[in-house]
ZAMARGU-4260 file (C-alpha; in steps of 0.2 Angstrom, whole numbers, plus 5000, padded with zeros to 4 digits):
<rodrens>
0) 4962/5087/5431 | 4950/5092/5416 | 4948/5110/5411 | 4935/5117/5395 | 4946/5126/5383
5) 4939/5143/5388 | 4944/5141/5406 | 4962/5136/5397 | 4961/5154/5387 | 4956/5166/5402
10) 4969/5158/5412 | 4982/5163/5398 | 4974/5178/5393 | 4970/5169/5374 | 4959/5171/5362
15) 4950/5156/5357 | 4948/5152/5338 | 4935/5138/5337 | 4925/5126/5349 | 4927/5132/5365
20) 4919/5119/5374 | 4932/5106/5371 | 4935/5097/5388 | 4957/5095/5389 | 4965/5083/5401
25) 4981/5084/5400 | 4994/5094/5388 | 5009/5086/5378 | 5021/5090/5363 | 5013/5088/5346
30) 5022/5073/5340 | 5016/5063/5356 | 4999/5071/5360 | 4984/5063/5359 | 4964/5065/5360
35) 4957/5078/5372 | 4976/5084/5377 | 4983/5103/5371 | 4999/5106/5363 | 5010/5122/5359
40) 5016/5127/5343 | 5029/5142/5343 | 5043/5137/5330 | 5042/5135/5312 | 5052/5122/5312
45) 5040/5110/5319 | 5026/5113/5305 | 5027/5099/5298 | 5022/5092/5316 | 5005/5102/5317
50) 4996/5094/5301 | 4995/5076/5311 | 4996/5081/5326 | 4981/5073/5337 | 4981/5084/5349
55) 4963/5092/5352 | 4966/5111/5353 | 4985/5121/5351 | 4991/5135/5360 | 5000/5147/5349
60) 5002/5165/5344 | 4996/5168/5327 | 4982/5157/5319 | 4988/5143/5305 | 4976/5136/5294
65) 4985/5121/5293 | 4976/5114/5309 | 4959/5112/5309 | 4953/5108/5328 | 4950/5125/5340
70) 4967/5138/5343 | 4970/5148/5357 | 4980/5162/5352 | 4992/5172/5365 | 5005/5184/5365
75) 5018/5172/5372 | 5015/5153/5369 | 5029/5145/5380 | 5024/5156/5394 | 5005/5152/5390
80) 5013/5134/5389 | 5020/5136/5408 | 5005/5141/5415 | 4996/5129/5408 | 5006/5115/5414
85) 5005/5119/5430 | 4986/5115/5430 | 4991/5097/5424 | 5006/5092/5435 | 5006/5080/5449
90) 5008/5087/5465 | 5025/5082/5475 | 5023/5067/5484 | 5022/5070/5502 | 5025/5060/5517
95) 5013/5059/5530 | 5018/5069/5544 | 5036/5064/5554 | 5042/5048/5548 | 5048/5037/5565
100) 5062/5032/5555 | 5068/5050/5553 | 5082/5054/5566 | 5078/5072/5572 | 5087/5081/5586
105) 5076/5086/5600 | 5082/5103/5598 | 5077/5106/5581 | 5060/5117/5578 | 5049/5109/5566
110) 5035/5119/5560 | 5018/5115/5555 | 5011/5102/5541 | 5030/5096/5538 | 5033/5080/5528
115) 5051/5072/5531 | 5054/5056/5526 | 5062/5040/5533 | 5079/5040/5532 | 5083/5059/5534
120) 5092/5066/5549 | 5088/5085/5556 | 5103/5091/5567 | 5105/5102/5583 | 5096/5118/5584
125) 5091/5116/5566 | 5075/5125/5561 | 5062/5117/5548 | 5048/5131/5542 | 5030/5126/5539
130) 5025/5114/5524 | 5043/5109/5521 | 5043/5093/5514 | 5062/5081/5514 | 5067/5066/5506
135) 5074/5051/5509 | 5094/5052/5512 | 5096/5072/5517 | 5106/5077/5530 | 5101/5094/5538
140) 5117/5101/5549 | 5116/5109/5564 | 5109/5125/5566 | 5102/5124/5549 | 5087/5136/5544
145) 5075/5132/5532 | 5060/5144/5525 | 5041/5137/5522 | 5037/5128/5507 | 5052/5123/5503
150) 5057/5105/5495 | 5072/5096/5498 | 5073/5078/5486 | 5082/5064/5488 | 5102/5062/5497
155) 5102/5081/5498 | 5115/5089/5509 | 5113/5105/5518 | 5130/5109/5531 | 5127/5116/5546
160) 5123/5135/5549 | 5118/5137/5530 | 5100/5146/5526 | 5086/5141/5514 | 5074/5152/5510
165) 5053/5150/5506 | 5048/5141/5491 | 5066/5134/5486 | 5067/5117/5476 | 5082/5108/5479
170) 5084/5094/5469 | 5090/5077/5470 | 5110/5073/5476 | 5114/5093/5481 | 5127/5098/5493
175) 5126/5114/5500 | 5140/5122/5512 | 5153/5109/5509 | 5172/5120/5513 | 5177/5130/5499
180) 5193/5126/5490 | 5205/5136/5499 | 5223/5131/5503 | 5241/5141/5503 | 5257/5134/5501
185) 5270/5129/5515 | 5283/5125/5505 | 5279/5109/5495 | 5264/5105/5506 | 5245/5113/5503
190) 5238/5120/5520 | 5219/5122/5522 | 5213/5137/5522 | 5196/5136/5539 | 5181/5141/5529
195) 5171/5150/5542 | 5153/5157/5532 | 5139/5151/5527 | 5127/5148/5509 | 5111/5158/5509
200) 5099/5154/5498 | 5084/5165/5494 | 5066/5164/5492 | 5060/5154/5477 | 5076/5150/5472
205) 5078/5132/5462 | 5093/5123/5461 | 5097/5107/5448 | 5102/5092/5454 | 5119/5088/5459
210) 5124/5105/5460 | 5137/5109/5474 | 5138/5126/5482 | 5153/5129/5495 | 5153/5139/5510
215) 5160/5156/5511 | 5180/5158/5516 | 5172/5171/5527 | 5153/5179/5527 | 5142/5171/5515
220) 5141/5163/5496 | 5123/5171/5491 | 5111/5165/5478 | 5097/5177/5477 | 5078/5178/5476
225) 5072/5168/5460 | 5090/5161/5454 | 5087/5146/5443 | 5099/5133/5440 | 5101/5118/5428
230) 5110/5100/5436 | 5128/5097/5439 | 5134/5116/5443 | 5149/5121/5455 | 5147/5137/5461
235) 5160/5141/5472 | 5166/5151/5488 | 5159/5171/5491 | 5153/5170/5474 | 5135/5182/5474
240) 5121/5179/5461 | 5109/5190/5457 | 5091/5190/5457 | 5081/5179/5442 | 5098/5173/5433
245) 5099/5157/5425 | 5113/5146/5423 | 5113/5130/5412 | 5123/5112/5415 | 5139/5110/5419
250) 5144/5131/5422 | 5160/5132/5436 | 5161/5148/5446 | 5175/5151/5455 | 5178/5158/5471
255) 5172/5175/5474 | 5163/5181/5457 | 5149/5192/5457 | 5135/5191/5446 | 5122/5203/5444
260) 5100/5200/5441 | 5093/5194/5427 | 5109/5189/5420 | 5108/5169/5406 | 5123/5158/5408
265) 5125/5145/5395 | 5130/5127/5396 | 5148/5123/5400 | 5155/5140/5403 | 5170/5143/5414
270) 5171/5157/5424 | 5188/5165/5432 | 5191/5170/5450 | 5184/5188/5456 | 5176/5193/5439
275) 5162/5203/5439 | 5146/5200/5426 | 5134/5214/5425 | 5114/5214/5427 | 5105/5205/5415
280) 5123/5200/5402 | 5123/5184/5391 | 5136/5171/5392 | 5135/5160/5378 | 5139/5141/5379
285) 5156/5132/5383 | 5162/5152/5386 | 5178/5155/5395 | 5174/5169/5404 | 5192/5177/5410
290) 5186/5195/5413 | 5173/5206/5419 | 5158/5206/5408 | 5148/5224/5405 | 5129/5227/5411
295) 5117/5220/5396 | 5132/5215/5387 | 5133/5197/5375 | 5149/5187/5375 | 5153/5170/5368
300) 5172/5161/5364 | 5185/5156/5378 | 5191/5167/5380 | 5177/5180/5378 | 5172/5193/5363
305) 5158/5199/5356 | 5146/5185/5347 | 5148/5193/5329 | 5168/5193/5331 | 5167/5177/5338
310) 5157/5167/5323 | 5169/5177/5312 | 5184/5168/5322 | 5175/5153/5322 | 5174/5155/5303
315) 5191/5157/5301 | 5196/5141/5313 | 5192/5131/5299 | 5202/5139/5286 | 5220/5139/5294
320) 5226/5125/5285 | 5222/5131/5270 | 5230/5148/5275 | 5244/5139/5280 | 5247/5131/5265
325) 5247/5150/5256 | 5256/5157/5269 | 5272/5144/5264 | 5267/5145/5245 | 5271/5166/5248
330) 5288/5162/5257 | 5293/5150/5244 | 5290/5163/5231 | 5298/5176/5242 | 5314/5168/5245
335) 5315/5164/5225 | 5315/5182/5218 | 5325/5187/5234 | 5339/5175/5225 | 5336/5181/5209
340) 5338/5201/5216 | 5354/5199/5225
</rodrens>
């Protein structure tokens, strides 16, 4: 793919300082780009970076005189950056057609223009939209239902009776429906608790690879319309997401938490049973989340405060010894004119 830098700026709505006529063929970071690709520059502390960088034009949002080649200058350079990978990127690699070695119920519906794989099995009643494509090693359960567009990778597991929406990326290693942890106690014996629901996942909804996302106890565990979520994630049973959150690496939900739209989950947070966090609320990273979090609200610590209490307990972590040391000083003192007095 090859674009003239002026096609690149109306794409992104930028204004371009310099030659317009550059012909780009691919976009890279500074550091690593070379002749005839475009880079982004957006943080100061890479400015270093833009006075050798070889790259042949820079998307940014302020001209720098430091850089000599052409500029095009937007309001948002990592969203301008966004769109403007999406011209370069390869397209995903489909199969052609219905591979033989697929093992496909004779119940299933397949729509149109479907690529699936070798190796992949399709069970009973199952139904697979229009342009679906599915990778090698994923199991789609009986009764499964899967929107158009959508793209399953590699050893992906979706259990029977769940629902994907359109436009849904699933990546690499997933499992979706497995039961949720649910047992009671007989005694000194743990007694399985039958999860009977489903997952539903919504339209354009993007989930990281080796995520797990368990079935509901009862009724559904619901991630809605444009959720995104980064690798290695366990979101458990009747837990609801709201539309266009995002969650980072390595988050564990459990059972039954409801989380609104909108709402940026760091890496590593812990979330409690039943809590509740409120449209479009921060959760800062390695958070241990114990109680219900307030609409547009910021919270970071384990457990939970607000982040300028936080860094000043953070702060204080590192000086306990030395108060410590004063505190024992003070009693040693106290217990000497306490003697003396008496």
């Amino acid at each position: 793919m090859k674009k003239i830098l002026r096609e690149i700026a109306a794409l992104v709505g930028g204004e371009v300082i310099g030659d317009d006529q550059v012909l780009i063929t691919g976009i890279s970071s500074l550091d690593q780009a070379s002749r005839g690709e475009i880079s982004f520059f957006f943080d100061s502390r890479y400015k270093d970076l833009v006075k050798n960088t070889k790259a042949s034009a820079l998307i940014l949002s302020r001209k720098i005189d430091t850089y000599p080649g052409p500029q095009v200058v937007v309001r948002d350079p990592k969203l301008a950056y966004a769109r403007v990978a999406e011209i370069f990127v390869s397209p995903v690699p489909r199969f052609s057609g219905i591979s033989r070695d697929a093992a496909i119920d004779e119940t299933s519906s397949i729509g149109e223009n479907v690529s699936i794989y070798p190796m992949v099995y399709v069970g009973k009643g199952a139904t697979i939209g229009d342009n679906v494509t599915i990778f090698p090693g994923t199991f789609i359960g009986d009764r499964v239902r899967i929107g158009k567009g959508t793209v399953l990778y590699p050893n992906v597991t979706v259990l029977q009776d769940c629902i994907i929406g359109s436009g849904v990326i699933i990546h690499a290693g997933c499992v979706i429906g497995s039961d949720g942890f649910g047992y009671v106690r007989d005694g000194a014996k743990n007694v399985k608790i039958p999860q009977l629901g489903i997952v539903q996942i919504d339209d354009e909804v993007e989930i990281g690879a080796n995520t797990t996302i368990d079935r509901a106890a009862h009724g559904k565990t619901w991630i809605k319309r444009g959720v995104k979520t980064d690798n290695l994630i366990q979101i458990a049973h009747n837990v609801v997401i709201g539309e266009d959150t995002i969650i980072v690496a390595l988050t564990g939900i459990s059972g039954s938490v409801q989380i609104g739209r909108e709402v940026v989950i760091g890496g590593q947070v812990g979330i409690k049973d039943h809590v509740k966090i409120g449209d479009r609320a921060m959760v800062g990273s390695a958070a241990g989340v114990h109680k219900s979090v307030s609409p547009g609200e910021s919270v970071l610590g384990n457990p939970t405060m607000p982040p300028r209490l936080w860094l000043k307990t953070r702060g204080l972590i590192a000086r306990l010894p030395q108060f410590i040391d004063r505190l024992r000083s003070l009693e040693k003192r106290l217990k000497k004119l306490e003697r003396l007095l008496k």
